[in-house]
C-alpha positions as CSV (number, residue, x, y, z in Angstrom):
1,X,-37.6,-4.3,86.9
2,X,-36.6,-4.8,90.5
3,X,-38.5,-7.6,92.3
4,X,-38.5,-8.3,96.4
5,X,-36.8,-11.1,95.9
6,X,-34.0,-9.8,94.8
7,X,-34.0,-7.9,98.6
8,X,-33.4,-10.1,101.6
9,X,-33.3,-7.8,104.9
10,X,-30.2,-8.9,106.9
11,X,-32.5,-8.3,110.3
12,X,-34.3,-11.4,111.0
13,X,-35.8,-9.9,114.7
14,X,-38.5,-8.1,112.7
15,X,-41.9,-8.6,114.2
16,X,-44.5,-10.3,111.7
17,X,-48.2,-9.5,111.1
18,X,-51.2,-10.4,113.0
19,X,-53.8,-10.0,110.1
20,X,-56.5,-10.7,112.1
21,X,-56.2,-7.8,114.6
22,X,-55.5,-5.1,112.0
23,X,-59.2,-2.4,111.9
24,X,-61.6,-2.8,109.3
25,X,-61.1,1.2,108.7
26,X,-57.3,0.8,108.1
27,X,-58.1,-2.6,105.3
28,X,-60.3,-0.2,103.7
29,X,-57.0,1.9,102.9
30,X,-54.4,2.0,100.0
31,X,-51.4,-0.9,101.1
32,X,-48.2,-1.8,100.2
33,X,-45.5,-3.9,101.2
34,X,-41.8,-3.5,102.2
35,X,-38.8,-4.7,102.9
36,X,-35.7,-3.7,106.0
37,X,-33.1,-1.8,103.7
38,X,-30.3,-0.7,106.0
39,X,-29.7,3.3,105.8
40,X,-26.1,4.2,105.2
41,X,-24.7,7.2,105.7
42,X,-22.7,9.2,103.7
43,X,-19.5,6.9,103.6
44,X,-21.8,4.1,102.7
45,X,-22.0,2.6,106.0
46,X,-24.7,1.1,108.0
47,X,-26.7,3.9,110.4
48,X,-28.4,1.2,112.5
49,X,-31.5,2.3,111.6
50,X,-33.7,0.9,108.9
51,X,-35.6,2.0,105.6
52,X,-39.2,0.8,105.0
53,X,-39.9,2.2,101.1
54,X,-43.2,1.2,100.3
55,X,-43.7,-0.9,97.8
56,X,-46.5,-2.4,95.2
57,X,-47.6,-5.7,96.1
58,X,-48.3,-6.6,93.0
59,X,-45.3,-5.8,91.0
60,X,-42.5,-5.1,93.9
61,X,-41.3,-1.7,92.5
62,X,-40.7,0.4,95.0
63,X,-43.2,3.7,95.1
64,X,-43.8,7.1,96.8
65,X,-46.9,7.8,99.4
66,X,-47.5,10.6,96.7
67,X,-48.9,7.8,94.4
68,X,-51.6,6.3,95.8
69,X,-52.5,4.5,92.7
70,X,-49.6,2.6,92.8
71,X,-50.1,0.9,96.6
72,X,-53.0,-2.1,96.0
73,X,-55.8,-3.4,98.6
74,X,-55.3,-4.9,101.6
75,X,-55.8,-8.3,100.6
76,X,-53.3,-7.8,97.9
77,X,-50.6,-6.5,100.0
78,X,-51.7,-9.5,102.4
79,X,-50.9,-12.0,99.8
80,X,-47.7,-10.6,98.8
81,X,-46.5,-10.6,101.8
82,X,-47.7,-14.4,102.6
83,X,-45.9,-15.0,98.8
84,X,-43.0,-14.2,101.1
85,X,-39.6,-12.1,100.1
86,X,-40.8,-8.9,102.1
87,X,-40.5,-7.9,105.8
88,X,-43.7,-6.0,106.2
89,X,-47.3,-4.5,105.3
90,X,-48.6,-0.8,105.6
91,X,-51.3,1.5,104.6
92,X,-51.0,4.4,102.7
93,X,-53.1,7.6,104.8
94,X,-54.5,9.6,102.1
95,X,-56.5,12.3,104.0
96,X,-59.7,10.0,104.3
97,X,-60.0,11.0,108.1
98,X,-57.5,8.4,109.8
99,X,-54.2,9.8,111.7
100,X,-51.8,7.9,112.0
101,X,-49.4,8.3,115.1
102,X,-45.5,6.6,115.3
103,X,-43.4,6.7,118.8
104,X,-40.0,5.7,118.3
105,X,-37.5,4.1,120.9
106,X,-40.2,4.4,123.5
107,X,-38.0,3.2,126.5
108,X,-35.9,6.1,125.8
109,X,-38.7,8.2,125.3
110,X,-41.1,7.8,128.3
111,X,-37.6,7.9,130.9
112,X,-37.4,11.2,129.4
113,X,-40.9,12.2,129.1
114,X,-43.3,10.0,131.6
115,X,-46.4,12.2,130.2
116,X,-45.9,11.2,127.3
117,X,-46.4,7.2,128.3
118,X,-49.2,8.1,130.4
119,X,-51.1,9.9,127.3
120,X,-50.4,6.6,125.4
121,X,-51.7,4.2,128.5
122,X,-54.7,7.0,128.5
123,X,-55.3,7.1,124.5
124,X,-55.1,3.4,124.7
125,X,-57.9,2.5,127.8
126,X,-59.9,5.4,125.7
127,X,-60.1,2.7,122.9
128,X,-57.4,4.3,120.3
129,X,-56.2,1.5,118.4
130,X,-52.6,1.4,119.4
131,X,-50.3,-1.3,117.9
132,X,-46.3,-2.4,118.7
133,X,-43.8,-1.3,115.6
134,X,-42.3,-3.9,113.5
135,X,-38.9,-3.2,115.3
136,X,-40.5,-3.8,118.5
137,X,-39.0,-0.6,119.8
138,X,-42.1,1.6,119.4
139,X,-45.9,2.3,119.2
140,X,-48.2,2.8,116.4
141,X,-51.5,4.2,117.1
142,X,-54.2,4.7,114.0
143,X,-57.6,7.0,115.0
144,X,-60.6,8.5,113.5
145,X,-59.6,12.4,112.4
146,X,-58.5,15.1,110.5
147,X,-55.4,17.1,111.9
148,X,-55.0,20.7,112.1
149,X,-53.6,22.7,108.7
150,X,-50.7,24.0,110.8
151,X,-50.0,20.7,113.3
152,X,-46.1,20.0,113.3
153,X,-45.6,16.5,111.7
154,X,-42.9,15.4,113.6
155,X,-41.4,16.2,117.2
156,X,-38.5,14.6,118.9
157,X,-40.0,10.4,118.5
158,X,-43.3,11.4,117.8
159,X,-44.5,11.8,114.4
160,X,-48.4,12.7,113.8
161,X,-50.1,12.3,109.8
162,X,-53.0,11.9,108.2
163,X,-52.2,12.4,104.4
164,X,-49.1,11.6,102.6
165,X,-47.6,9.1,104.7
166,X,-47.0,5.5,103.9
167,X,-47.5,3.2,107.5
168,X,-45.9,0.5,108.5
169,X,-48.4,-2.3,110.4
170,X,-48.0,-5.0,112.0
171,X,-51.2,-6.1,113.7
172,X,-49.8,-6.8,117.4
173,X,-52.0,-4.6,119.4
174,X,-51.7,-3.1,122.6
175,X,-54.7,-3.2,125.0
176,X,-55.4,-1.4,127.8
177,X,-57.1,-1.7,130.8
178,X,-60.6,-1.3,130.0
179,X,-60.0,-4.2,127.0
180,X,-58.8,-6.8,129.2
């Protein structure tokens, strides 16, 4: 059986949970832990970038978004993590009307697409709960919604779901005007 402690990330910059920020909508969802696993590429070395499996807070296995029974509650995954031996929480979306939204290497991305910032300063003063990534690097924004049958999933850095997909959260939300 393979246990998180037997999986120390080598990235000590990761960004740790604010539990107390996190919506009541999302702690209503299937969660799971996880831990930094560095990707390698096909001669076995490091990419740079950095795997986030999901995985049971209650037994450490690691486990697909296409098993929802698997993840545990919020308050499980909460505890696991506080246990320590993991790098993260998430939620698992499972088509119960949130959408979850990931921007990756934002700095990047708004020098080469300004609109794309503004939409997420916009979306954000609208209310849309918008949090920073556990590499810091990025935005996470959660909302109330279905999407579209034929919406693309992913784009360039941004990546749009509402089922199937395993999150990861970190609680350090981004406010807009309006919330200040």
């Amino acid at each position: 059986m393979e246990k998180a402690a037997q999986h120390k990330s080598n990235k000590s910059n990761w960004i740790r949970p604010i539990f107390g920020n996190i919506p009541d909508e999302l702690k209503a969802q299937p969660w799971g832990v996880w831990i930094a696993e560095p990707r390698l590429d096909r001669e076995g070395e490091p990419t740079g970038k950095w795997n986030k499996a999901p995985r049971s807070p209650s037994s450490g296995i690691k486990i697909g978004a296409n098993q929802p029974e698997a993840f545990g509650t919020y308050e499980e995954a909460k505890q696991a993590y506080e246990d320590g031996g993991y790098t993260g929480i998430g939620v698992l979306l499972t088509g119960s009307g949130i959408v979850g939204m990931d921007l990756d290497d934002c700095q990047t991305l708004f020098k080469e697409r300004p609109e794309i910032g503004e939409w997420l300063k916009e979306a954000i003063d609208k209310g849309i709960y918008c949090e920073i990534s556990p590499s810091g690097n990025g935005y996470r924004l959660f909302s109330l919604g279905q999407l579209p049958i034929d919406c693309p999933k992913k784009q360039g850095s941004l990546e749009i779901y509402d089922d199937g997909r395993f999150l990861t959260v970190t609680g350090h939300q981004v406010k807009g005007d309006s919330n200040e």
